[in-house]
N, C-alpha and C positions, 0 to 999 in steps of 0.2 A: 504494500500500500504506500502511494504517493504520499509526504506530509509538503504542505507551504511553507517554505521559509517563513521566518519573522519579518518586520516590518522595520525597516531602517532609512530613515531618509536621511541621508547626507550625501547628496546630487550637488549641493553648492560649500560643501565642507573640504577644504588643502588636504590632498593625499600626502598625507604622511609618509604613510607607508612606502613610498617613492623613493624616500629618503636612505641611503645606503647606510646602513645597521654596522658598518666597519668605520664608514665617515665617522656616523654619530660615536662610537667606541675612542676612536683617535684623539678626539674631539674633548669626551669627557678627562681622557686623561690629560691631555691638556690643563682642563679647568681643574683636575684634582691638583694638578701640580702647582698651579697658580696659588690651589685656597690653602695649601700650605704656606707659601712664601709669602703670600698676601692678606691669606683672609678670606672666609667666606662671603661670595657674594661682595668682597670690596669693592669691587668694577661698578655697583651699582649705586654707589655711593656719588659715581659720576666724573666720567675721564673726558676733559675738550676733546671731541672731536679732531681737532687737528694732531694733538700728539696720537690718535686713532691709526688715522691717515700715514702718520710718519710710519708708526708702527707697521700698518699694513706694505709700506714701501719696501722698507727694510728684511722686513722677513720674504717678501717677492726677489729682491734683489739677492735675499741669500739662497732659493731654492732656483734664481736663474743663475747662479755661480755653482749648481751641483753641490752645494752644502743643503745637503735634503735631513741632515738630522741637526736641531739646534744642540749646541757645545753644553749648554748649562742644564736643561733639562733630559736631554738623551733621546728626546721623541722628535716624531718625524714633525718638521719645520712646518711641511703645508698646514697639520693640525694646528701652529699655533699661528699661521695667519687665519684659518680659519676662525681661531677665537676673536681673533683683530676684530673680523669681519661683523662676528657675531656682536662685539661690544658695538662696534658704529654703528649696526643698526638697531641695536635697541636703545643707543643716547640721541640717537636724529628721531625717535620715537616717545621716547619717555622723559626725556632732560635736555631739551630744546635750549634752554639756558646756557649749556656746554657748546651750543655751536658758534662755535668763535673760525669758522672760515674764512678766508677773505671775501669779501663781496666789491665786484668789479665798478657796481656804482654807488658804493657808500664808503671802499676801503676795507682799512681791517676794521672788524665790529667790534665794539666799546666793551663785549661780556666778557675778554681777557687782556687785562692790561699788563705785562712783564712789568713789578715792581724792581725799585734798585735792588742790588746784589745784597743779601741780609748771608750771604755765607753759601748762600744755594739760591733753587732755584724756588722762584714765589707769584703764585698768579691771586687774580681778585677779578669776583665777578661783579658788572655792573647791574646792578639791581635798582628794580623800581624805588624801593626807599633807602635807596644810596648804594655806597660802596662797598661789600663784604670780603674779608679773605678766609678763602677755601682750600688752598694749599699755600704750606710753608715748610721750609724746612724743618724736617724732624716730625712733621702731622702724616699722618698716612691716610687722608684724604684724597681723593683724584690720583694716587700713584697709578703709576704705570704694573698692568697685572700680569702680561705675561714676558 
């Protein structure tokens, strides 16, 4: 005897399942290695976009140089641009504040200004009621996570 499957609509729901289960594996190890050295979930705390970017260059640059496994963590290089990739777009989605781009008709945008040298390196975002600093040296706010 014939039974009907059940009823499931997700006709307009992102196939997942799509997603390559080895990627997503690479991937995590990655972000374990990070929530060691960084912190759980510190990336969410919120990294400019533009050190994203640099980021994303860098780890490109080193897997077009045939350095496919990064020196400090031991895993493969594309895994951790792929986390790059992963943080820039969840800060161009959720912490719009961080996007400190250039924009070709306004400049560089006022949400990060490079304060003087205090011994490191110090950014400040420009906020509606005023001025705040978010990274300084020694705060482990906005670090860079992988």
């Amino acid at each position: 005897m014939y039974s009907m499957p059940g009823k499931k609509y997700d006709n307009n729901k992102p196939s997942i399942g799509l997603i390559d289960p080895d990627f997503l594996t690479g991937l995590a190890k990655v972000l374990d290695f990070g929530k060691e050295k960084y912190g759980l979930d510190n990336w969410r705390n919120g990294i400019h976009v533009s050190r994203l970017i640099s980021a994303c260059y860098r780890h490109l640059g080193e897997i077009n140089k045939r350095n496919d496994v990064d020196s400090e963590s031991n895993l493969p290089a594309v895994y951790h641009l792929a986390s790059e990739v992963m943080f820039l777009a969840w800060m161009l989605e959720n912490k719009k504040e961080y996007d400190d781009r250039y924009d070709p008709e306004k400049g560089r945008l006022p949400s990060v200004a490079k304060l003087p040298s205090i011994g490191g390196s110090a950014y400040c975002n420009k906020l509606d009621e005023g001025t705040r600093v978010v990274a300084a040296q020694g705060w482990n706010l906005g670090e860079h996570p992988t």
